[in-house]
C-alpha positions as CSV (number, residue, x, y, z in Angstrom):
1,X,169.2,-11.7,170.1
2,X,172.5,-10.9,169.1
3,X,174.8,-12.9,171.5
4,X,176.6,-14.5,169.0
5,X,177.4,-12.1,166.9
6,X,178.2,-9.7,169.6
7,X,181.1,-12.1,171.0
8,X,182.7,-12.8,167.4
9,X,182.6,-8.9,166.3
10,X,184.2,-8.1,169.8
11,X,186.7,-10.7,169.0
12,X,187.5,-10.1,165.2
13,X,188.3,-6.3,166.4
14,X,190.3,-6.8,169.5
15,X,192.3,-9.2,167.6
16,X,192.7,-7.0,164.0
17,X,193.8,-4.2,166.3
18,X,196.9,-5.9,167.5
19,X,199.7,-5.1,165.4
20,X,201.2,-8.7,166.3
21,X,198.8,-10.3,164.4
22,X,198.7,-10.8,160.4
23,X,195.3,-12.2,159.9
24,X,192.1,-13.2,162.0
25,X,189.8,-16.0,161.0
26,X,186.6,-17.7,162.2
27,X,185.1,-21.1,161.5
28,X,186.6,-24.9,160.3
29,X,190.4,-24.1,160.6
30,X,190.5,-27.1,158.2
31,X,189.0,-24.1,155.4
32,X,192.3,-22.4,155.9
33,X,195.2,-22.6,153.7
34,X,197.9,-22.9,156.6
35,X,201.0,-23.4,154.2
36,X,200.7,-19.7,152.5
37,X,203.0,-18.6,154.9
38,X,202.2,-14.3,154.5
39,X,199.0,-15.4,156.7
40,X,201.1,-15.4,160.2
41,X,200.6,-14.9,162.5
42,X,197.6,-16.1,162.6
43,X,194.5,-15.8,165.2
44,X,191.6,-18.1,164.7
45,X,188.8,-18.7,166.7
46,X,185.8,-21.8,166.5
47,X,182.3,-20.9,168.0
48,X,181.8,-24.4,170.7
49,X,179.1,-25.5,172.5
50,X,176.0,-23.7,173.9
51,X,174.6,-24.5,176.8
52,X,171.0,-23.2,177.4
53,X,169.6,-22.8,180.6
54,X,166.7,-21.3,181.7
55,X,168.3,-17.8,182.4
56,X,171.5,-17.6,180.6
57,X,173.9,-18.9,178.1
58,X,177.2,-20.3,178.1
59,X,179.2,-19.8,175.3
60,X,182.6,-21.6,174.7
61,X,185.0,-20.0,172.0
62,X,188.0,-22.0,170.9
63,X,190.6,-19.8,170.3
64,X,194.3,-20.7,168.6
65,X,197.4,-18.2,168.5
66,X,199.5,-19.6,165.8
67,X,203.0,-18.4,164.1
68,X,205.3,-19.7,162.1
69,X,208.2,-21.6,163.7
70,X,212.1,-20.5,161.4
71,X,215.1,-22.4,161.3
72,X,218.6,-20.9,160.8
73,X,221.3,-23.0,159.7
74,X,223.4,-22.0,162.4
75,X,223.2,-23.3,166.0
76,X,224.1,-20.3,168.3
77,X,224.9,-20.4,171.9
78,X,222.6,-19.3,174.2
79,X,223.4,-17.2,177.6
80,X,225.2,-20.2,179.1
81,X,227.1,-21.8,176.6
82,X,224.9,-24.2,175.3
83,X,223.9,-24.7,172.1
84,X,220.0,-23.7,171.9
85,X,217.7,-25.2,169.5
86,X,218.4,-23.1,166.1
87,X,214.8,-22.1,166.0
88,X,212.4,-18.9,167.2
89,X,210.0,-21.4,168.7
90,X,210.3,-19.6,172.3
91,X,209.8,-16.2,170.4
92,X,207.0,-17.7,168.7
93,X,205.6,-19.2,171.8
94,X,206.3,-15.6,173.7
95,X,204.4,-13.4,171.2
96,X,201.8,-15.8,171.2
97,X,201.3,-16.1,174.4
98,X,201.3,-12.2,175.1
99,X,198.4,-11.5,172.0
100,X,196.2,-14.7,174.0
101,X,196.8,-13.0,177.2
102,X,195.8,-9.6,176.4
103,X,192.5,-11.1,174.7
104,X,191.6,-12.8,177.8
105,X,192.3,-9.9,179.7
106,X,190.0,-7.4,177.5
107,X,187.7,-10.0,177.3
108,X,187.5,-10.0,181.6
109,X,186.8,-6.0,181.8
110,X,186.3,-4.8,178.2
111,X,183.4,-4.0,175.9
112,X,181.6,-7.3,176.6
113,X,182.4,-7.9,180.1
114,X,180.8,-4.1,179.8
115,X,177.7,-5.7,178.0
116,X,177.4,-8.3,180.4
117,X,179.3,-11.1,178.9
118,X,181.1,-12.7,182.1
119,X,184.0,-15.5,181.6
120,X,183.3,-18.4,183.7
121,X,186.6,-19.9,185.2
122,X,190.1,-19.1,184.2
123,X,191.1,-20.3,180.5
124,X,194.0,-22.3,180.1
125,X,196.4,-22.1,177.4
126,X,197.9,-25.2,176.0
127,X,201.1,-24.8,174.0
128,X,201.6,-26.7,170.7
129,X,204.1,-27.7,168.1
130,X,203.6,-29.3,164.7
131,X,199.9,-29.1,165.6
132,X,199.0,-29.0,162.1
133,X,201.4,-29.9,158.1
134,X,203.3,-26.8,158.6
135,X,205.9,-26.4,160.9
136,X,203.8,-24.1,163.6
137,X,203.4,-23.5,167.0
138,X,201.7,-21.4,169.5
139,X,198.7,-21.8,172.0
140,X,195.4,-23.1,171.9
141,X,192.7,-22.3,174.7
142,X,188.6,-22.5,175.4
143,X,187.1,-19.1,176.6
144,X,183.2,-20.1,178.0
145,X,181.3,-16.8,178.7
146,X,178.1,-16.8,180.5
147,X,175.5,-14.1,179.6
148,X,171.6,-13.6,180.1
149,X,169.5,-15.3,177.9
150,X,168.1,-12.8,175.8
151,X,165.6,-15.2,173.9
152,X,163.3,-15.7,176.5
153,X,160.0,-13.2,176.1
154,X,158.0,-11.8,179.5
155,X,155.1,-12.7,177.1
156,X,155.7,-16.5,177.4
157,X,153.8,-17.4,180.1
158,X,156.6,-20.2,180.5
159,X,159.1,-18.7,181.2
């Protein structure tokens, strides 16, 4: 059985691929040295929960989209005269959003959906700000994919 690694290979390379993103990483985001700012932005994903059932497995992946949020000294008007936060927090936020989206969308019809890996539901992204010590943003999301349970053997008279 090779589920697992299947879904984090597939991941790591749609991910590296993207020429938004500095660096991917897998695992305890608390092993990651979020203040050595030449690492964003930054993709990072968390293997979840299994849930085993007699036929298949669901597989939830948390994912999080993270940049670097820059302030200028100077407050600058935006397109209607008001003075807009002195930050790239909606840039951040927009390029974010647009790496997250076209994961979820590969991940829909690409090489896994191909191999039978099928998303259950419709992930949500939640935004976030200061999430962590540095000053970052960007979206956080669960992915849960559901595909046959390869572990089960025809020679297992329980199954």
């Amino acid at each position: 059985m090779t589920t697992v690694y299947d879904i984090i290979r597939e991941i790591k390379s749609f991910l590296r691929e993207n020429p938004i993103v500095n660096t991917v990483t897998f695992g305890d985001i608390t092993q990651i040295d979020l203040n050595k700012t030449t690492i964003f932005p930054l993709s990072h994903f968390i293997l979840g929960n299994i849930a085993v059932t007699d036929h298949t497995l669901r597989i939830t992946i948390s994912m999080l989209f993270i940049d670097i949020v820059d302030y200028s000294k100077e407050h600058n008007p935006n397109d209607f005269g008001d003075r807009e936060d002195s930050s790239n927090l909606v840039d951040v936020y927009n390029t974010q959003l647009a790496i997250a989206a076209q994961l979820i969308s590969n991940l829909r019809k690409g090489d896994l959906f191909r191999q039978g890996y099928q998303l259950v539901g419709e992930p949500v992204l939640v935004p976030f700000k200061d999430r962590f010590e540095s000053d970052l943003a960007g979206w956080s999301t669960d992915v849960v994919f559901e595909v046959k349970n390869d572990s089960l053997t025809t020679n297992d008279p329980t199954c």
